[in-house]
DOGU-434721 format. One record per atom (N, C-alpha, C): x negated, y negated, z. Coordinates in steps of 0.2 Angstrom, whole numbers, padded with zeros to 4 digits, always signed. Example, Ala and Ser with C-alpha at 12.3 -4.5 7.8 and 13.67 -1.06 7.14 Angstrom:
# residues 2
-0066+0028+0039 -0062+0022+0039 -0066+0016+0039 -0064+0011+0035 -0068+0005+0036 -0064+0000+0039 
# end
This chain:
# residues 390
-0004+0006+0000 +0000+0000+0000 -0004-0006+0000 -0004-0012-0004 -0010-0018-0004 -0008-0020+0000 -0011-0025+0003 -0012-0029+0010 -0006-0034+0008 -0005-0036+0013 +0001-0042+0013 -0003-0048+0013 +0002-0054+0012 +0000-0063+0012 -0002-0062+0017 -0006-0066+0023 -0006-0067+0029 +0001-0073+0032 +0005-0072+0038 +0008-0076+0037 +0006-0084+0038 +0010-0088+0037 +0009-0096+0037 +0009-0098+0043 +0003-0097+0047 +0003-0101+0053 +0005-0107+0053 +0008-0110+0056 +0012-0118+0060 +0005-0121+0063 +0000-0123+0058 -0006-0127+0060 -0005-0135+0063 -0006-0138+0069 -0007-0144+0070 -0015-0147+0066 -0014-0151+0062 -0019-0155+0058 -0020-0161+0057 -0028-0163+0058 -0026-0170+0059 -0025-0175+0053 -0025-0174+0049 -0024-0179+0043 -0020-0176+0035 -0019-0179+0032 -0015-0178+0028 -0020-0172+0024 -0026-0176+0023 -0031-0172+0020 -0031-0164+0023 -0032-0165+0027 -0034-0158+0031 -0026-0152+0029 -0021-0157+0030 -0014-0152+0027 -0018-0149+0020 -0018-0154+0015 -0019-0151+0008 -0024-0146+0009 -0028-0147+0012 -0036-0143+0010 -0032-0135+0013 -0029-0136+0020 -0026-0129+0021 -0021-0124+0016 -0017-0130+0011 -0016-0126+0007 -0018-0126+0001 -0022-0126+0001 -0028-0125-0005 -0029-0119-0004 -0034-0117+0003 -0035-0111+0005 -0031-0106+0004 -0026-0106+0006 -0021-0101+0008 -0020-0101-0001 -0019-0103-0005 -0017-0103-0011 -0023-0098-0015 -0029-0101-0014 -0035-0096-0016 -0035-0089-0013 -0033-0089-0005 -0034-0082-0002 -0027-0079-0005 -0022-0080-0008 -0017-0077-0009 -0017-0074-0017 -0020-0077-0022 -0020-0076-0029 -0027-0073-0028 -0032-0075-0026 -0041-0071-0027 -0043-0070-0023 -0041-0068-0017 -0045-0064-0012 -0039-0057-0009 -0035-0060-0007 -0031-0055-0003 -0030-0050-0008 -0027-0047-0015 -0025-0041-0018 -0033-0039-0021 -0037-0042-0020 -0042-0036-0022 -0045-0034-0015 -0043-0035-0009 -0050-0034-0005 -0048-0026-0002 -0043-0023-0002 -0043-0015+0001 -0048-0010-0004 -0046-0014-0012 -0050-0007-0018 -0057-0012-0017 -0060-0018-0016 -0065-0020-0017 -0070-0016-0009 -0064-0017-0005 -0068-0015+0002 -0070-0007+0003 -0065-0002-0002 -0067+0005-0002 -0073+0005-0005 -0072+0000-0011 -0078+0003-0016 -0085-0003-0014 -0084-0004-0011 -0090-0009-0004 -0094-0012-0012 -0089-0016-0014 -0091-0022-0019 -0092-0030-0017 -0098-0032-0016 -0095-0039-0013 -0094-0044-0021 -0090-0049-0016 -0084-0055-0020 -0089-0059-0022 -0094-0060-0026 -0099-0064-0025 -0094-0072-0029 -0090-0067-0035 -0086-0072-0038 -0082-0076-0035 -0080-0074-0029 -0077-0078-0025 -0079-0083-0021 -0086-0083-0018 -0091-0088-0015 -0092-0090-0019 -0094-0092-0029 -0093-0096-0032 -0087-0100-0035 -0080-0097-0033 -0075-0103-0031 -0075-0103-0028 -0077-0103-0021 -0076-0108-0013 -0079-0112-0016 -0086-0111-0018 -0092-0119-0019 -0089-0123-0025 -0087-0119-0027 -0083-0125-0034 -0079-0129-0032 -0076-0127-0027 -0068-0129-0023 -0071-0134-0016 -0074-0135-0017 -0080-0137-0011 -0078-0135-0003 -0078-0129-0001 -0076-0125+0004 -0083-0119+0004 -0087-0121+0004 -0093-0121+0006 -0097-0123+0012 -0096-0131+0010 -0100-0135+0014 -0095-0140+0018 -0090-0137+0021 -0083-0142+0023 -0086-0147+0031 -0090-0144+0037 -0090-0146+0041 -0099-0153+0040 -0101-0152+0034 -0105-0154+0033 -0105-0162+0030 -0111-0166+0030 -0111-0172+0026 -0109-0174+0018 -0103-0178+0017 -0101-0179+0010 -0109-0183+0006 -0110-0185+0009 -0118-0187+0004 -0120-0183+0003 -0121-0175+0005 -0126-0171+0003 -0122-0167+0001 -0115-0167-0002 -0111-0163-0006 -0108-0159+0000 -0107-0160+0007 -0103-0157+0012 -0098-0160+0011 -0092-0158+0016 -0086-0158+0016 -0081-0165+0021 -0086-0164+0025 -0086-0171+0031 -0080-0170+0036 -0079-0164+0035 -0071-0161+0039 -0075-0159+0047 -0071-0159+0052 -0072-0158+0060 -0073-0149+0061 -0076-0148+0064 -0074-0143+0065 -0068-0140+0066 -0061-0144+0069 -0058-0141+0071 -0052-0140+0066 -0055-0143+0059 -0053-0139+0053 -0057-0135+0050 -0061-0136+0049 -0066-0129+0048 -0064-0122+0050 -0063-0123+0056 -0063-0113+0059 -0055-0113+0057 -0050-0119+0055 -0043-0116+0053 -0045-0114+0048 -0049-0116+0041 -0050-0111+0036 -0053-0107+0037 -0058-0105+0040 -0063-0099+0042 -0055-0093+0043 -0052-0096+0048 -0045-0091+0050 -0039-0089+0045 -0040-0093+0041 -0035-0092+0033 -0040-0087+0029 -0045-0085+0028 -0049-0084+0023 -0049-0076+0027 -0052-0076+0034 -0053-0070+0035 -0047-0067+0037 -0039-0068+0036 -0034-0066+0038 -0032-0061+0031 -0038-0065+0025 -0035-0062+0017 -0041-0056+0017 -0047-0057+0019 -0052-0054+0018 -0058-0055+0026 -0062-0051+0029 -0066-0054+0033 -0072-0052+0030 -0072-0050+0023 -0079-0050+0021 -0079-0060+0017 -0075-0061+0016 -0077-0068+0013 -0075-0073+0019 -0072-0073+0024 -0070-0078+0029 -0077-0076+0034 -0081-0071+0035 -0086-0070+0039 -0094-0072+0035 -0092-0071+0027 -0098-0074+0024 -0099-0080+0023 -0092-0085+0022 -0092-0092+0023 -0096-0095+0031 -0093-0092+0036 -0095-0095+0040 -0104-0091+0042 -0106-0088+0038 -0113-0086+0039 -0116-0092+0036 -0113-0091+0029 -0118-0096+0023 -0117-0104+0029 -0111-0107+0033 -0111-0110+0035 -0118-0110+0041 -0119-0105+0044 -0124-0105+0050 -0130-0105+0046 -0133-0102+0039 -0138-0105+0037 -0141-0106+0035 -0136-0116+0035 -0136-0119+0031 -0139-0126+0037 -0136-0123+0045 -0137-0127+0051 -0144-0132+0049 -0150-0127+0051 -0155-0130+0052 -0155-0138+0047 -0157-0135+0043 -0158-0141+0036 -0153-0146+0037 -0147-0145+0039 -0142-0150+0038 -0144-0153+0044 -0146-0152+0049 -0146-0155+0056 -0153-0157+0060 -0157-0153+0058 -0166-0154+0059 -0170-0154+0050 -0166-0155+0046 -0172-0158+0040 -0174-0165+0040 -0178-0168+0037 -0178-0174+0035 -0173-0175+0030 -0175-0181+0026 -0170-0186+0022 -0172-0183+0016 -0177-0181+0016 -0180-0180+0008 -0178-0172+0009 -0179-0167+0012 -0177-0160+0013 -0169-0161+0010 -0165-0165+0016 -0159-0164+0013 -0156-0165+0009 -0160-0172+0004 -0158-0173-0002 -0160-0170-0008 -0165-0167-0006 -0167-0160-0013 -0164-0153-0009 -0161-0150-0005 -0160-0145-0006 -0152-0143-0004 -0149-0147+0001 -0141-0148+0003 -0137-0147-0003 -0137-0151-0008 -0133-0153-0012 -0131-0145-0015 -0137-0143-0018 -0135-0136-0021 -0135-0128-0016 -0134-0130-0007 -0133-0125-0005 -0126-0129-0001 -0123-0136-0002 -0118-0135+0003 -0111-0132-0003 -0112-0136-0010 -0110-0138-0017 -0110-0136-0024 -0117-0132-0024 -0121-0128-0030 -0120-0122-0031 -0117-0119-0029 -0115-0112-0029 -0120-0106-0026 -0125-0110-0022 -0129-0105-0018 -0126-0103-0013 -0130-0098-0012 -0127-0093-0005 -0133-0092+0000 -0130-0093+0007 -0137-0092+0013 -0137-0086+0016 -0142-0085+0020 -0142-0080+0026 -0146-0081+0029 -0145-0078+0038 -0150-0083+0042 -0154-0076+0043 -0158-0077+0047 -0163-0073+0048 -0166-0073+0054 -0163-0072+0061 -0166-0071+0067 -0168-0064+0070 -0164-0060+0068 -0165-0053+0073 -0170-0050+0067 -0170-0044+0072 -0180-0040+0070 -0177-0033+0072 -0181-0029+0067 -0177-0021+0070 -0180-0020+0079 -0184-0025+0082 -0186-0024+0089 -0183-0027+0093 -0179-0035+0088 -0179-0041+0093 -0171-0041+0090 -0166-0040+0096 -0159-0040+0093 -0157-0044+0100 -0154-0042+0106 -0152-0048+0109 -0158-0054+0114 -0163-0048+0113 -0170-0051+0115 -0171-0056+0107 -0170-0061+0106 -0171-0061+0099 -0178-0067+0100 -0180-0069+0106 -0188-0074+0108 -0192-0068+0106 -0191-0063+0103 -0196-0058+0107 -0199-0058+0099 -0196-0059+0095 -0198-0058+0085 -0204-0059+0085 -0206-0055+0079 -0213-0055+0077 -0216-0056+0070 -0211-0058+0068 -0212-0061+0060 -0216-0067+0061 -0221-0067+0057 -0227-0071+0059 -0228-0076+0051 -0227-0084+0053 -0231-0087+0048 -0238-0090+0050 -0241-0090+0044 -0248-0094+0048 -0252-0100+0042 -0252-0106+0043 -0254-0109+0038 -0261-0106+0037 -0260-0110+0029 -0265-0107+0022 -0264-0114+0020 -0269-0119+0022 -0269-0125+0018 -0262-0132+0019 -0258-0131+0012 -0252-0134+0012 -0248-0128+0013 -0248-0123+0013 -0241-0118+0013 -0242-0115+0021 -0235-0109+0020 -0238-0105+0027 -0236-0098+0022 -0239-0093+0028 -0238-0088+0023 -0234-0083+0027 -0230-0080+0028 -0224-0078+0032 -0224-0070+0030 -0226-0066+0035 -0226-0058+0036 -0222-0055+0042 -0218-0051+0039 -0212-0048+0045 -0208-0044+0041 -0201-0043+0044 -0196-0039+0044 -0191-0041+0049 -0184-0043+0045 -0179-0046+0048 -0173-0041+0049 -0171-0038+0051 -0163-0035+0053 -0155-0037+0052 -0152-0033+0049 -0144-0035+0049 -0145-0041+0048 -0147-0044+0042 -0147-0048+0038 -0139-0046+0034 -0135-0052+0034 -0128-0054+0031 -0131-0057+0024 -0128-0055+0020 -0131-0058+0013 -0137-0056+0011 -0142-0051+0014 -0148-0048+0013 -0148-0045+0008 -0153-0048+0002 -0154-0047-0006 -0149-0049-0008 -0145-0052-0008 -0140-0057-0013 -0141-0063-0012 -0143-0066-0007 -0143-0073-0007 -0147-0078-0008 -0145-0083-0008 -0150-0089-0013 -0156-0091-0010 -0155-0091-0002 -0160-0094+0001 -0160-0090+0009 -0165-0090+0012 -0165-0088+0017 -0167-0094+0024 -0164-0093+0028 -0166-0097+0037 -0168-0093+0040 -0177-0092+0040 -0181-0087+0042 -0184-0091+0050 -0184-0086+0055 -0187-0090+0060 -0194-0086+0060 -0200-0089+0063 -0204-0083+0060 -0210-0088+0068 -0215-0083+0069 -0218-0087+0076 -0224-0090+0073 -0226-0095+0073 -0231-0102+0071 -0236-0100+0078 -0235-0100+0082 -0238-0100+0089 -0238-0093+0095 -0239-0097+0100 -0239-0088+0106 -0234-0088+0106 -0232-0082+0112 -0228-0079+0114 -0219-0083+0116 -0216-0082+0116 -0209-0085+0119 -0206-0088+0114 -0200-0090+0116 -0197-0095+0112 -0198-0102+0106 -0204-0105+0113 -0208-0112+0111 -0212-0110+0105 -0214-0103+0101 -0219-0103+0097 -0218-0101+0091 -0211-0103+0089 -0206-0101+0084 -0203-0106+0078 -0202-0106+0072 -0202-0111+0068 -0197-0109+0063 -0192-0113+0061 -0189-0111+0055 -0190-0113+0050 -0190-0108+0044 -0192-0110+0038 -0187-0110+0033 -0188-0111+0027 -0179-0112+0023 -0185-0108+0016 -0184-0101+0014 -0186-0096+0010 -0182-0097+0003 -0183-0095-0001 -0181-0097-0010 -0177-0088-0007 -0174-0086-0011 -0170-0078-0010 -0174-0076-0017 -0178-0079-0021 -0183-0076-0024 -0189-0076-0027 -0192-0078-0020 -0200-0080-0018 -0201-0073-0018 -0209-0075-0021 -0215-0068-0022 -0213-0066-0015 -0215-0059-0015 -0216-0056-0007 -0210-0053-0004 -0204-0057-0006 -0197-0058-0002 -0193-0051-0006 -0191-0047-0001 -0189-0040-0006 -0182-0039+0002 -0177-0034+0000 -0172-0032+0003 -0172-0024+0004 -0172-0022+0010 -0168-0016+0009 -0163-0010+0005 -0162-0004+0004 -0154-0003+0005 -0151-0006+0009 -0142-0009+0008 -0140-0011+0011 -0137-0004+0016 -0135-0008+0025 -0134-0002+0030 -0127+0000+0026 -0127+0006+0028 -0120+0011+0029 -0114+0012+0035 -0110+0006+0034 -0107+0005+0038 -0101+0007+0041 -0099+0006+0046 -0090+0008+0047 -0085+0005+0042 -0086-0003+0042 -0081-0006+0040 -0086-0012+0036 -0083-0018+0035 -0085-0025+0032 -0092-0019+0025 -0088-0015+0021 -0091-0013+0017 -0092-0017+0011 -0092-0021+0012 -0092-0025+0005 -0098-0032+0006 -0098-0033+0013 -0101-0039+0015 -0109-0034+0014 -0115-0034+0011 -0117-0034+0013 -0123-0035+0017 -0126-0029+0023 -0132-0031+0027 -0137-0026+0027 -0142-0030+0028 -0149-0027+0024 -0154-0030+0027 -0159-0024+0030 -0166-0029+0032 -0169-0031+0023 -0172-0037+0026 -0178-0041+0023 -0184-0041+0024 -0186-0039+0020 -0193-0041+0020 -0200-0046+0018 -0202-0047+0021 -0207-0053+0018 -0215-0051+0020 -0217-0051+0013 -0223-0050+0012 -0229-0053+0011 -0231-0057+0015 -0234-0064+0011 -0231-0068+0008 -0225-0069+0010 -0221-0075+0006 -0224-0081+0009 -0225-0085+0003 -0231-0093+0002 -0224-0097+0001 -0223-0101+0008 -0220-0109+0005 -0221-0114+0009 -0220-0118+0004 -0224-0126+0006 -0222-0128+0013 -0228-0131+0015 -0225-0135+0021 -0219-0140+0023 -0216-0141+0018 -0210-0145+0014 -0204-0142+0015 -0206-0136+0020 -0198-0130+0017 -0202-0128+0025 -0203-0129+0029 -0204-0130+0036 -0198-0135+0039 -0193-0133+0042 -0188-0136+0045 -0188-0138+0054 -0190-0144+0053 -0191-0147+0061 -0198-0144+0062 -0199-0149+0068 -0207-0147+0071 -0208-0140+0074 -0214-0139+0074 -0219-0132+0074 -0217-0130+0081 -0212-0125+0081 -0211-0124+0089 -0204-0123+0089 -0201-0127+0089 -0193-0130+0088 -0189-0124+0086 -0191-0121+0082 -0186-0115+0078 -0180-0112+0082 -0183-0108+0089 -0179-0105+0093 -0172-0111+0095 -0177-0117+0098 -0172-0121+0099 -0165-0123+0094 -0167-0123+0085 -0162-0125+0081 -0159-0117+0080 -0161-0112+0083 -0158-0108+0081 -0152-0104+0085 -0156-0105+0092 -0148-0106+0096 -0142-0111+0097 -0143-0119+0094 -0139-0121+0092 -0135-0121+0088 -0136-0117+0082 -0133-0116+0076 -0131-0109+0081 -0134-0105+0083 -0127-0099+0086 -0122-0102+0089 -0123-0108+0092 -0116-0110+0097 -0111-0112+0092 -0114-0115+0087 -0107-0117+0081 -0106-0109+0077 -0111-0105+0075 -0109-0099+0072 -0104-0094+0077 -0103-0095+0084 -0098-0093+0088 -0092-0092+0085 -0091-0100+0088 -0083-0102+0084 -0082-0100+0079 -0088-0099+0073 -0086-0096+0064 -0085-0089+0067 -0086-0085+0071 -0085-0077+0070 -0077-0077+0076 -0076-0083+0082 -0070-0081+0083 -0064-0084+0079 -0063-0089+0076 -0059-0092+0071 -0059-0083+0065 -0062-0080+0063 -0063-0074+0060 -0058-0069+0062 -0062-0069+0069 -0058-0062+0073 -0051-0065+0074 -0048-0072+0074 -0043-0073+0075 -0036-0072+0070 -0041-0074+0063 -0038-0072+0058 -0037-0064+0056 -0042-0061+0056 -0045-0054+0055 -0036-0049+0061 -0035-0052+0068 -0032-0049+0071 -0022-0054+0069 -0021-0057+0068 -0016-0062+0064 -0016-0056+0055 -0017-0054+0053 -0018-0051+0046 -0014-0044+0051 -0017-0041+0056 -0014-0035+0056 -0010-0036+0061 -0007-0041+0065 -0001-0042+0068 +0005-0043+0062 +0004-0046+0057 +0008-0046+0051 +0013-0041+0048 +0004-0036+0050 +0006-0030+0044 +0010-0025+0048 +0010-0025+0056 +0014-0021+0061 +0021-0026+0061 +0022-0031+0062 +0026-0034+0060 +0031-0032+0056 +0028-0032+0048 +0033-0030+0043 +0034-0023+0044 +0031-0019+0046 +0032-0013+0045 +0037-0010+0052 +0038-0013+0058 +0041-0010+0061 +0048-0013+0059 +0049-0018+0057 +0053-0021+0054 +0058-0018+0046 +0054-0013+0046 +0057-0008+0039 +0058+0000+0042 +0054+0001+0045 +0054+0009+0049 +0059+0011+0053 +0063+0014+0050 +0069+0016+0055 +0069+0024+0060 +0070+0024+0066 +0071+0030+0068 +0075+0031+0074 +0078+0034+0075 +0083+0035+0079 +0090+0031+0075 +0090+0029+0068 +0095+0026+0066 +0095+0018+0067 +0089+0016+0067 +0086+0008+0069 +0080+0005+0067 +0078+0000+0067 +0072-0001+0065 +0068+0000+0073 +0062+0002+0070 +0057+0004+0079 +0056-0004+0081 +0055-0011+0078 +0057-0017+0082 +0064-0017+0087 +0068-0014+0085 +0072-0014+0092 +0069-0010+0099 +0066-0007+0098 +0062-0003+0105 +0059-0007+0109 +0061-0008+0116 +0059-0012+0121 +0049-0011+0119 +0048-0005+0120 +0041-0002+0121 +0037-0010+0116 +0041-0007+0110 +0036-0008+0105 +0037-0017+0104 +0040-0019+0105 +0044-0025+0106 +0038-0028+0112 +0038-0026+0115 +0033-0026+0121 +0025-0028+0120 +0024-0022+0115 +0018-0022+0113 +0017-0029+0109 +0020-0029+0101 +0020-0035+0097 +0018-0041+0102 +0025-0041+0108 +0024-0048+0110 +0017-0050+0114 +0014-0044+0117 +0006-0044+0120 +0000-0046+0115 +0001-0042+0107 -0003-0047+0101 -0003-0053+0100 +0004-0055+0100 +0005-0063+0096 +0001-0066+0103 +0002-0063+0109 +0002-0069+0114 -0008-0071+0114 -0011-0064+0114 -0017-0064+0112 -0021-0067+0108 -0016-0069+0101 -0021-0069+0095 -0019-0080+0096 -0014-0083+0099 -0011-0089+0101 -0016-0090+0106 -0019-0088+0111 -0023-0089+0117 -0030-0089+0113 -0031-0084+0110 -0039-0087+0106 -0039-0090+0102 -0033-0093+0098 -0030-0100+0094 -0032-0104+0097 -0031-0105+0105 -0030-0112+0109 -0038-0113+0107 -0041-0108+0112 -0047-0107+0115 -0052-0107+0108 -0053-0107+0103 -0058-0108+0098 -0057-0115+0098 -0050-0118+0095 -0049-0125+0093 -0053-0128+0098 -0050-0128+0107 -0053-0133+0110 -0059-0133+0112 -0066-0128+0109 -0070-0127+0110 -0072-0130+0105 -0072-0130+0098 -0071-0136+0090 -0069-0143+0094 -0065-0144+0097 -0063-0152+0099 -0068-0155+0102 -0072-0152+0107 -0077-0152+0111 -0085-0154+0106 -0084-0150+0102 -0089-0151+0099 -0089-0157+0095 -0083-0157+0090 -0081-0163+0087 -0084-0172+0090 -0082-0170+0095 -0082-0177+0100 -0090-0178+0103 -0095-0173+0102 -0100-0175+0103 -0103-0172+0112 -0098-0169+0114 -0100-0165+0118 -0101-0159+0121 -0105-0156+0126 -0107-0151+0126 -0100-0144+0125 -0104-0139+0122 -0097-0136+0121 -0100-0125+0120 -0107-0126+0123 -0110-0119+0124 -0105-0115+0127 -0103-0116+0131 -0100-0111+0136 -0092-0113+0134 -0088-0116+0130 -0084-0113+0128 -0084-0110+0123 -0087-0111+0118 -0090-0106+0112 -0093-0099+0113 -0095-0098+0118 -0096-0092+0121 -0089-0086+0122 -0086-0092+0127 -0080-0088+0130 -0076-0087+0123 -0076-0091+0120 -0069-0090+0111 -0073-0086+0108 -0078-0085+0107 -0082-0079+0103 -0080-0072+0106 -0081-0073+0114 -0079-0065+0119 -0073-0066+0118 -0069-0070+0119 -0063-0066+0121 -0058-0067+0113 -0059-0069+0108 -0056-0067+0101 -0058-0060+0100 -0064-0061+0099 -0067-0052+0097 -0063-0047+0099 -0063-0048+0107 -0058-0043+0114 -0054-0043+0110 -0051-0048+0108 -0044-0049+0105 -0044-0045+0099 -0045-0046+0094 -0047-0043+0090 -0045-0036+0089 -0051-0032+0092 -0052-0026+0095 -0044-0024+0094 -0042-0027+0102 -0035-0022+0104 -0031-0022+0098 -0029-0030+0096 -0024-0033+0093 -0024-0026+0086 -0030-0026+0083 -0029-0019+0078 -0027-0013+0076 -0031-0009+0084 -0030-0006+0091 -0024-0003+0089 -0018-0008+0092 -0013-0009+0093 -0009-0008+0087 -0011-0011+0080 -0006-0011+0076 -0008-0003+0072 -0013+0000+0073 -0013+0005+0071 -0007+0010+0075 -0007+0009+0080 -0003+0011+0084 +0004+0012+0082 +0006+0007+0082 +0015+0004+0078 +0015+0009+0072 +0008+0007+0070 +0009+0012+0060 +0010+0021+0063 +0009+0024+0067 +0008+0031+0069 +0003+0034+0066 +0007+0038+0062 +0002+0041+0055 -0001+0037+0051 +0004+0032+0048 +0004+0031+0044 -0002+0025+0045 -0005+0022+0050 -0008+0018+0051 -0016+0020+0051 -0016+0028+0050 -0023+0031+0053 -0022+0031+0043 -0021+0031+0041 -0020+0032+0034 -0024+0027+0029 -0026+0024+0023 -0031+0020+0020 -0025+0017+0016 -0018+0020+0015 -0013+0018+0013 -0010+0010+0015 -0012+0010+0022 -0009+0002+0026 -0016+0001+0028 -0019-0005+0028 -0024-0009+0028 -0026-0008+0037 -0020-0007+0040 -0022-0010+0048 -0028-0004+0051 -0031+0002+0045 -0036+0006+0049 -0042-0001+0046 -0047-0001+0041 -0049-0005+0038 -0047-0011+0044 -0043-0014+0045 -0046-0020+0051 -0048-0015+0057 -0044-0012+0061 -0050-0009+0066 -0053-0008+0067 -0057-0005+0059 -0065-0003+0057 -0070-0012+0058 -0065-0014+0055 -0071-0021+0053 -0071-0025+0060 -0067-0025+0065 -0066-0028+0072 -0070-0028+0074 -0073-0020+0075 -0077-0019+0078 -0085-0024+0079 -0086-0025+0072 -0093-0026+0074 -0092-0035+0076 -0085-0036+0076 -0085-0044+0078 -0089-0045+0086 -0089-0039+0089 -0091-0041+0096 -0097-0041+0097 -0101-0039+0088 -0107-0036+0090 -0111-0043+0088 -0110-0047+0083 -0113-0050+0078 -0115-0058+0083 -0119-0060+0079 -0121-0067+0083 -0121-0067+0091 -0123-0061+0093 -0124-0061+0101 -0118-0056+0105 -0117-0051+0105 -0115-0047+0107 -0108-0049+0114 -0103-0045+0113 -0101-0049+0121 -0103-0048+0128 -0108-0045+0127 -0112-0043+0134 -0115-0051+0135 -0119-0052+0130 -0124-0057+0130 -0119-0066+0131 -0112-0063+0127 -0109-0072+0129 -0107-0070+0137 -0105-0063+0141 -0103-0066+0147 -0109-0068+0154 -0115-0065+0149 -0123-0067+0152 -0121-0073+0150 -0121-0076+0145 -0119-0088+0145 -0117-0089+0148 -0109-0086+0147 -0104-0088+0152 -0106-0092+0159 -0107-0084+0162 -0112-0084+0169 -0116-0089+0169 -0121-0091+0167 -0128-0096+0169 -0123-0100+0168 -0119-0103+0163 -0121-0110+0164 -0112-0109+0173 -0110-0106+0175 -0107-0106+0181 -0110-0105+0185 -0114-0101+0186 -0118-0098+0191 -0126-0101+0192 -0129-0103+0186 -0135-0105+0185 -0139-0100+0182 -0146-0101+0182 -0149-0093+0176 -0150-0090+0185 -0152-0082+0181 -0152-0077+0186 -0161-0079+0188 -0158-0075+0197 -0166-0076+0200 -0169-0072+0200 -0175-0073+0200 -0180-0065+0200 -0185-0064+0205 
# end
């Protein structure tokens, strides 16, 4: 059975603009994304056509600066699209908001000249990003990486091997963190990679449960040579841009899972609403009535809690530790909300014929990706309790 429309969430928005841009979205996700993604996601095809209409549609580069071909939109319209997008697909609403994270460094720690020669055709130009922190050794430890640049004159020359890489061998350019210095975090530095620079080669991509179409793939770089020029912020700094850019890629992955669990509350939805037994549709059953009203209530509570963590950030202040909690508790959500709708389908939900197995497969790795939920209730914690003592 192909996936359904997702339904038309009742979005508060702030400006005229921001209505239209939502339906814009929903009009792309419903004619080019939503009816190929069940046969694309069996046959683990990525949409690559599809990231080249976002950027033509200039939904690429939405939270970013209009001079350098961004979108100049708030966040707290941004993760509304990020949740339209992965409600029809979560391999293109989770790639969007990757190529957004990126894209962080340069947009936020480049200079003027960086940003004017290279933004324009990654927010605008139909390039595609991937970022590059984890290491097959260094995953929630991620200070621990050992991808090493070392200058050679005007260049540096970058040798490692990066992990679960999203967009690994497809993408245009890579936000490589790589260690300039000693040990820890201070000795870290991000660079911005060509996707095909000498040296620079991909894996097979992993064999995955779900998001088979997104794919991820270690990287490798073998003596890749790039100019001091393509060095983003000072020698050291990296870890620092790079956990920044996790606090906004948070909100990208729960505005996802939000969407991601809204797609399969829809699908139990329609279906128990057609499914008669005992002489009635199974929505009339207290039980199951029960249940539905438990999802809707779930996937409205990490509605609230992404937006007002986007608001926060909009306004210029700190917003870690909500962004933490909207990433744990959407995923949470996620999870069950699928869970659950696989539940309502019976058989027929454990089936390839209703989409709702396919999202409980791809939930899954929401909890895992940009920082595990382990790791957001260790944020949570410090910044409530302070860092742990030793």
């Amino acid at each position: 059975m192909p996936d359904r429309a997702p339904q038309q969430v009742d979005r508060l928005l702030p400006t005229d603009e921001a209505r239209d841009l939502i339906s814009l979205v929903r009009d792309i996700a419903q004619r080019e994304i939503a009816p190929r993604a069940a046969e694309e996601e069996d046959a683990g095809r990525f949409p690559r056509d599809v990231f080249t209409l976002l950027s033509r549609s200039g939904l690429l580069g939405l939270p970013y600066d209009a001079d350098y071909g961004g979108g100049d939109q708030p966040y707290e319209v941004y993760l509304q699209v990020l949740e339209e997008l992965a409600a029809a697909r979560l391999t293109v609403g989770l790639g969007v908001s990757v190529h957004t994270l990126a894209s962080y460094a340069l947009a936020t720690h480049g200079t003027k000249e960086q940003r004017a020669e290279h933004l324009p055709a990654m927010l605008g130009g139909g390039l595609l990003g991937a970022y590059c922190l984890s290491e097959p050794a260094s995953g929630s430890d991620a200070a621990a990486l050992r991808t090493r640049a070392v200058r050679d004159g005007d260049d540096w020359v970058i040798t490692g091997t990066k992990a679960w890489i999203t967009h690994g061998g497809v993408a245009d350019f890579y936000t490589v963190m790589a260690r300039t210095g000693g040990e820890g975090p201070r000795g870290i530095t991000a660079f911005l990679v060509p996707g095909g620079a000498e040296g620079l080669s991909a894996a097979a991509p992993e064999r995955k449960m779900g998001m088979k179409g997104s794919p991820t793939a270690q990287v490798h770089l073998d003596g890749v040579r790039v100019p001091d020029a393509r060095r983003v912020g000072e020698e050291g700094q990296g870890f620092a841009i790079a956990l920044a850019a996790l606090d906004s890629g948070r909100l990208g992955i729960a505005a996802c899972a939000i969407g991601l669990a809204q797609a399969a509350l829809d699908e139990a939805l329609a279906y128990a609403a057609e499914r008669r037994q005992f002489g009635r549709p199974i929505a009339d059953f207290q039980g199951l009535r029960f249940l539905l009203a438990d999802m809707a209530t779930q996937i409205e509570a990490g509605r609230a809690l992404y937006l007002a963590a986007a608001r926060l950030r909009d306004a210029g202040r700190p917003f870690a530790r909500q962004a933490a909690m909207a990433k744990l508790h959407c995923t949470d959500a996620a999870m069950k909300v699928t869970t659950d709708a696989v539940q309502i389908l019976g058989g027929y939900g454990y089936t390839a014929d209703f989409p709702v197995e396919r999202y409980m497969r791809e939930a899954k790795v929401l909890q895992i990706v940009e920082g595990t939920n382990q790791i957001q209730r260790m944020v949570i914690a410090r910044h409530l309790a302070g860092p742990e003592t030793r």
